[in-house]
MOPAC internal coordinates of N, CA, C and O (Angstrom, degrees):
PM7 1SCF
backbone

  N    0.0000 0     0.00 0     0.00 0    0    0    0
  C    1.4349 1     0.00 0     0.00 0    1    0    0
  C    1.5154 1   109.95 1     0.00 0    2    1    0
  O    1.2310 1   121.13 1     2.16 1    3    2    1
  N    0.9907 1   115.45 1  -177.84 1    3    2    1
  C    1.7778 1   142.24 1  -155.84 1    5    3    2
  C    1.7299 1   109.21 1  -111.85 1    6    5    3
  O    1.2310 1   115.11 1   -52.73 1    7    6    5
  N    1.0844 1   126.88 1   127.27 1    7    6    5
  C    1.2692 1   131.96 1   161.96 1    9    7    6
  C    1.3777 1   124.17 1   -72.24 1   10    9    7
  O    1.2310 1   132.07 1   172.59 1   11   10    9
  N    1.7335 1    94.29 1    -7.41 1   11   10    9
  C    1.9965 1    93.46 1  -142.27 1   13   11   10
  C    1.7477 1    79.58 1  -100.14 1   14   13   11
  O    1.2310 1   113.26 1   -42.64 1   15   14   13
  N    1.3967 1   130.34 1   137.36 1   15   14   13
  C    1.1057 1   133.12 1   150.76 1   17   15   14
  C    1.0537 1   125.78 1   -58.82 1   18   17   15
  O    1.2310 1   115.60 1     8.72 1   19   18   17
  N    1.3477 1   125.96 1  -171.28 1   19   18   17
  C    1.9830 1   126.10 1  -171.03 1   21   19   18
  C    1.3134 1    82.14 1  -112.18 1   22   21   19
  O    1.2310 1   126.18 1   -28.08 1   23   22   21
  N    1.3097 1   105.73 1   151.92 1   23   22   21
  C    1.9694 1   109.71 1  -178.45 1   25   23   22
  C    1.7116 1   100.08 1   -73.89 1   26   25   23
  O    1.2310 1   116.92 1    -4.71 1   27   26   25
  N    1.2066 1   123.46 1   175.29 1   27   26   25
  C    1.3966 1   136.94 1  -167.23 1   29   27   26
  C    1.8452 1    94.90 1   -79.49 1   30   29   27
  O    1.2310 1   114.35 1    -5.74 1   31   30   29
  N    1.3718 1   128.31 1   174.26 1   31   30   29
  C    1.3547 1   119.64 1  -138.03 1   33   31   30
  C    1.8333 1    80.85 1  -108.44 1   34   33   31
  O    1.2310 1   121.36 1   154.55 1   35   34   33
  N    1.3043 1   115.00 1   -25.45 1   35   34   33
  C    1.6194 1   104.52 1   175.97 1   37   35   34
  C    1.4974 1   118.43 1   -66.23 1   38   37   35
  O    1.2310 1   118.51 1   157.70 1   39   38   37
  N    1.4200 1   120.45 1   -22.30 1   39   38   37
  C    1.3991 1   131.36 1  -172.54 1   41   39   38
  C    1.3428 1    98.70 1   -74.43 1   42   41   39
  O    1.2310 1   116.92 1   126.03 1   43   42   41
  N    1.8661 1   123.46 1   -53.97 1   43   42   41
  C    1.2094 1   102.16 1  -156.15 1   45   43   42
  C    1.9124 1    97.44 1   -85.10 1   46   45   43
  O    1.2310 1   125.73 1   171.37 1   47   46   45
  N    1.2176 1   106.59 1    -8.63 1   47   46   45
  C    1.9339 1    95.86 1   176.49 1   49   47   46
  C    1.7883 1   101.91 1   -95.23 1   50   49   47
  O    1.2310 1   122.02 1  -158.43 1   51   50   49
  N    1.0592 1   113.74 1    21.57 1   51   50   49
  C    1.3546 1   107.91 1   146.24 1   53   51   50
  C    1.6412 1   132.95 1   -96.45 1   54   53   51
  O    1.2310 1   142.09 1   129.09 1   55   54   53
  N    1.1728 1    74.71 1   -50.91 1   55   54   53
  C    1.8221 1    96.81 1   148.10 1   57   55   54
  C    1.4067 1   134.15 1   -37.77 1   58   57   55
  O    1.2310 1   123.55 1   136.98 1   59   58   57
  N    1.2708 1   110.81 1   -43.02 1   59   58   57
  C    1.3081 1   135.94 1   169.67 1   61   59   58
  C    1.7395 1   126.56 1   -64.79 1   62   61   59
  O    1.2310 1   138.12 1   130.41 1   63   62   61
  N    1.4495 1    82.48 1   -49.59 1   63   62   61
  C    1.6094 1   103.08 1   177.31 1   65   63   62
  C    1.6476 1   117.04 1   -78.20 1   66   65   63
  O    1.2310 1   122.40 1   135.25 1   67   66   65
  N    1.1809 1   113.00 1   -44.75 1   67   66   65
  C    1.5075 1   116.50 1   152.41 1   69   67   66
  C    1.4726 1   114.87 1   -66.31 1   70   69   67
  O    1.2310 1   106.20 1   170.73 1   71   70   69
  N    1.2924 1   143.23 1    -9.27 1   71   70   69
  C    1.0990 1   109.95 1   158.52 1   73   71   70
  C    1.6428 1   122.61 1  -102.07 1   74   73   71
  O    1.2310 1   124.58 1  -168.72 1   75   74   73
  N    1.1227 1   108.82 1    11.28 1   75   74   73
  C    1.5573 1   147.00 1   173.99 1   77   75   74
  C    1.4790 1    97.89 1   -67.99 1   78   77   75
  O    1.2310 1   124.77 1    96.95 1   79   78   77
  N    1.3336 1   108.45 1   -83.05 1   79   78   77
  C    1.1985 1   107.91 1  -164.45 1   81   79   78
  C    1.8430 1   130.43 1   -82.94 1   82   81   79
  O    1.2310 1   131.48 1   169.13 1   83   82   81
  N    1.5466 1    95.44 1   -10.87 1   83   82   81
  C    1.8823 1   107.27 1   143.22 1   85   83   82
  C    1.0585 1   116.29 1   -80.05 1   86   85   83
  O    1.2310 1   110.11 1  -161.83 1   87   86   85
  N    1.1097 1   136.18 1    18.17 1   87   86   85
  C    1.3147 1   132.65 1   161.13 1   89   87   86
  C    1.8113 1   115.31 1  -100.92 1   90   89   87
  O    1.2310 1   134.63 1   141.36 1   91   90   89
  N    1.7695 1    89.30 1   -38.64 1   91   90   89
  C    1.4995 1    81.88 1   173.09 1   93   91   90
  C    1.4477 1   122.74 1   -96.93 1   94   93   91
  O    1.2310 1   119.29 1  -172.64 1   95   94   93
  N    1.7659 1   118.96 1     7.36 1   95   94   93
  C    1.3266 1   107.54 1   140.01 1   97   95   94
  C    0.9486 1   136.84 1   -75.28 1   98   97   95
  O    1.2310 1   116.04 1   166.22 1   99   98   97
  N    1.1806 1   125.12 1   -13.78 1   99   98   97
  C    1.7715 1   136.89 1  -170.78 1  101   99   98
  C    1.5481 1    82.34 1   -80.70 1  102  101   99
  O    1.2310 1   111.83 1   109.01 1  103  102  101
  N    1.3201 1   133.01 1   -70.99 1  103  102  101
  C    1.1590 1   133.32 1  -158.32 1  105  103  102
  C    1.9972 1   106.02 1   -36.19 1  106  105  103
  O    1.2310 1   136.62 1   107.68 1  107  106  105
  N    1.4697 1    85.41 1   -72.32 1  107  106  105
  C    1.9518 1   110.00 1   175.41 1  109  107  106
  C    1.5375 1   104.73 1   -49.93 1  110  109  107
  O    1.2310 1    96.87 1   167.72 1  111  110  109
  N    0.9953 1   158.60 1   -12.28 1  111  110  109
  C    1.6573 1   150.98 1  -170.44 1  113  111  110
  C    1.5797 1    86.95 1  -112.99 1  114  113  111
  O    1.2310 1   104.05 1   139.25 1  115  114  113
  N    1.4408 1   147.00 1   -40.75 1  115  114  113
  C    1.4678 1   139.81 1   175.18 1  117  115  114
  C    0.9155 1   112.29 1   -77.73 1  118  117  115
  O    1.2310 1   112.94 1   161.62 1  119  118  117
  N    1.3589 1   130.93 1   -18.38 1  119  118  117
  C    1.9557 1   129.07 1   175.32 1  121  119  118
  C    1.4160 1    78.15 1   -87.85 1  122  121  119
  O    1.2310 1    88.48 1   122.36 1  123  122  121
  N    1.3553 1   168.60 1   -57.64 1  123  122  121
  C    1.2682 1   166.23 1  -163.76 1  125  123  122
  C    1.4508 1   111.43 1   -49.42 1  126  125  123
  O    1.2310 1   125.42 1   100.15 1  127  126  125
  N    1.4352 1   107.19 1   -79.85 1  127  126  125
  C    1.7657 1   115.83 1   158.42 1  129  127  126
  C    1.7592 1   116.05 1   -19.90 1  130  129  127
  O    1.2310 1   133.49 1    95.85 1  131  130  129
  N    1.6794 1    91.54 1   -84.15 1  131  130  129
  C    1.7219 1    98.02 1   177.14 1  133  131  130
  C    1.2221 1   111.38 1   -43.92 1  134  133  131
  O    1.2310 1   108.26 1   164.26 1  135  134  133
  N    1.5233 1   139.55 1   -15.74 1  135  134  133
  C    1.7979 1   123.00 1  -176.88 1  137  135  134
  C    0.9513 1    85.67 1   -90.02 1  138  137  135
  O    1.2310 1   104.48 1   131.89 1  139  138  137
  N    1.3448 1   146.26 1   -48.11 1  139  138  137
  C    1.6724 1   123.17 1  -143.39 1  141  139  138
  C    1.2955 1   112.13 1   -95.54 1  142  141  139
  O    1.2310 1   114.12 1   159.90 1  143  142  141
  N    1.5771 1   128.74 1   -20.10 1  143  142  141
  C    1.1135 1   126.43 1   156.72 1  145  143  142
  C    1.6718 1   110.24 1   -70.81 1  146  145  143
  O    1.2310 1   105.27 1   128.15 1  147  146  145
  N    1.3557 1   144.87 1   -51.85 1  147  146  145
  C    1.4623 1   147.31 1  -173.20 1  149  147  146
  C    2.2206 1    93.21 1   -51.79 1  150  149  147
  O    1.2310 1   122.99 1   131.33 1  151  150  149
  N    1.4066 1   111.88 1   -48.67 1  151  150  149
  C    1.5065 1   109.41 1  -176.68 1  153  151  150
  C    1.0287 1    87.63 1   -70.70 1  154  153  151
  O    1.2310 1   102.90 1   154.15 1  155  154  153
  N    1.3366 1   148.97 1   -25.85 1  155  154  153
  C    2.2728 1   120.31 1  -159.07 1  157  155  154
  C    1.0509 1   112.55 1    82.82 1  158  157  155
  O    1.2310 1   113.87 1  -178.25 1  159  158  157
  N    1.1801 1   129.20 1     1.75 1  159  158  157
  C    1.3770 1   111.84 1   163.65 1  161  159  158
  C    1.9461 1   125.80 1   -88.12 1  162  161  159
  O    1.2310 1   129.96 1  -164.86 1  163  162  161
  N    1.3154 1    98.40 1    15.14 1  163  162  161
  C    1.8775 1   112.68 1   165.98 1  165  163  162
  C    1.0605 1    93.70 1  -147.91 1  166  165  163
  O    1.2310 1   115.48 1   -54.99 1  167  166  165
  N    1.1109 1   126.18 1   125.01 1  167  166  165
  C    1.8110 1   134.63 1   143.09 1  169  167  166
  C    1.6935 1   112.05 1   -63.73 1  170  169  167
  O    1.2310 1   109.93 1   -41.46 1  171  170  169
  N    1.1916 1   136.51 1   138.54 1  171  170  169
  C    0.9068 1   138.85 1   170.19 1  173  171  170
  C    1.4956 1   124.70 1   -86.13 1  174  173  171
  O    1.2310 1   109.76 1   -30.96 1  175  174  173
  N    1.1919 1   136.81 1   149.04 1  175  174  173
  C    1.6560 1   133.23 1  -134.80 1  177  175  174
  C    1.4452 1   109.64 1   -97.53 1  178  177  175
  O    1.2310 1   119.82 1   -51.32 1  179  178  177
  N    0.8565 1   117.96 1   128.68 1  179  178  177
  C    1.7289 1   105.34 1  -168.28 1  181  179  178
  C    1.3931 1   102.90 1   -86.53 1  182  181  179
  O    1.2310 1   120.36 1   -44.66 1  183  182  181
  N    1.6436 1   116.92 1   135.34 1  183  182  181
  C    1.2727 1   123.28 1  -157.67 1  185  183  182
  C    1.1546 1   105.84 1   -81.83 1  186  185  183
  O    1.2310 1   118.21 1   -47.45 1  187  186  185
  N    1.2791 1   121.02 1   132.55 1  187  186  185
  C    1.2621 1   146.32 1   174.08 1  189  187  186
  C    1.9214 1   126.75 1   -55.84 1  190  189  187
  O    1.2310 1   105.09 1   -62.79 1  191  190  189
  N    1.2272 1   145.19 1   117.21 1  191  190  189
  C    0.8673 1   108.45 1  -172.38 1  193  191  190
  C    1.7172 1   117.63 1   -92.05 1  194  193  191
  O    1.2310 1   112.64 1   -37.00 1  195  194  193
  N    1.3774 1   131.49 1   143.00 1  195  194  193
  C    1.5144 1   119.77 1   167.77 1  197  195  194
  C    1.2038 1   137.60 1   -30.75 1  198  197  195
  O    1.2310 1   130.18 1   -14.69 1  199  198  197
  N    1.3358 1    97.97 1   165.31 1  199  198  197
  C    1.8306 1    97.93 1  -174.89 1  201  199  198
  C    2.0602 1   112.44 1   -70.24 1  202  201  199
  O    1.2310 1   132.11 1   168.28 1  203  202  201
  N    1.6254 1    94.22 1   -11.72 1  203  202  201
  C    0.9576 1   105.68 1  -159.65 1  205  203  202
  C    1.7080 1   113.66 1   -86.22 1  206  205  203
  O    1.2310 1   131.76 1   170.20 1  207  206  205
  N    1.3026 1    94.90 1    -9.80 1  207  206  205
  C    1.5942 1   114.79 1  -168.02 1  209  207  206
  C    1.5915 1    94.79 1   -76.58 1  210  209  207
  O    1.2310 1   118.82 1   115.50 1  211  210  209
  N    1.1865 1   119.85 1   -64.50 1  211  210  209
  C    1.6693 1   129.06 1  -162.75 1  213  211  210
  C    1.5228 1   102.93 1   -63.89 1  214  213  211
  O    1.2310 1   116.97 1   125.97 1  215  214  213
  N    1.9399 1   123.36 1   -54.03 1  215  214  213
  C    1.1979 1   100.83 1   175.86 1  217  215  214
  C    1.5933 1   139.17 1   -83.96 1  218  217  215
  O    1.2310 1   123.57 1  -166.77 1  219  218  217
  N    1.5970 1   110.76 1    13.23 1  219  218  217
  C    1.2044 1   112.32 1   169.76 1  221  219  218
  C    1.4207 1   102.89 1  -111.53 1  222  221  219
  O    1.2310 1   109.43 1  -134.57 1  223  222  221
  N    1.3885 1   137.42 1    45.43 1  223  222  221
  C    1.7022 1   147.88 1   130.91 1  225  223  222
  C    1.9527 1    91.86 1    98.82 1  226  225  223
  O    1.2310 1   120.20 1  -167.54 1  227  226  225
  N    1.6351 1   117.22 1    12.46 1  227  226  225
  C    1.2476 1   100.62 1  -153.34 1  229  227  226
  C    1.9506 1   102.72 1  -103.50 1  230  229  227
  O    1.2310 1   127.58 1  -124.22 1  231  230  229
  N    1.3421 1   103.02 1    55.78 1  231  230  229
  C    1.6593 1   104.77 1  -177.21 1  233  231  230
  C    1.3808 1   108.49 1  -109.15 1  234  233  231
  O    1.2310 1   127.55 1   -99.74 1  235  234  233
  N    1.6261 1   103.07 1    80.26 1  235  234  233
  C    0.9033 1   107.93 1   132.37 1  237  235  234
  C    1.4662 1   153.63 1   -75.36 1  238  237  235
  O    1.2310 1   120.11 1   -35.60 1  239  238  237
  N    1.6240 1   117.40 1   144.40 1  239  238  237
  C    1.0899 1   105.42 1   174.08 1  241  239  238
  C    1.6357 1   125.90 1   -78.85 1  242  241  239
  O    1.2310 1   108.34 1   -43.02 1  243  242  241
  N    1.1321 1   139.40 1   136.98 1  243  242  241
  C    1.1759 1   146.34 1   159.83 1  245  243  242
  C    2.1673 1   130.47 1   -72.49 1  246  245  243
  O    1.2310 1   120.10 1   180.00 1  247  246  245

């Protein structure tokens, strides 16, 4: 068995609630992203390839 107690019941529903509500900003800032690129008003960045691509012989074209 465990020494460590369960934290007191406000800790873990704080816990809860902050991860509640980073969840529903993460959610709200990506429905944000996805509109403004789907309207055209951001183009999205064409990915770059690494430094790692060219000196290990791997340039391919796509």
């Amino acid at each position: 068995m465990s020494n460590v107690s369960k934290p007191p019941f406000f800790r873990r529903m704080e816990r809860w609630l902050v991860g509640l509500v980073m969840a529903a900003m993460a959610y709200m800032l990506e429905k944000a992203v996805l509109r403004s690129i789907r309207s055209g008003r951001v183009k999205p960045k064409p990915r770059e390839r690494g430094p790692m691509a060219k000196s290990a012989g791997l340039d391919v074209s796509l």
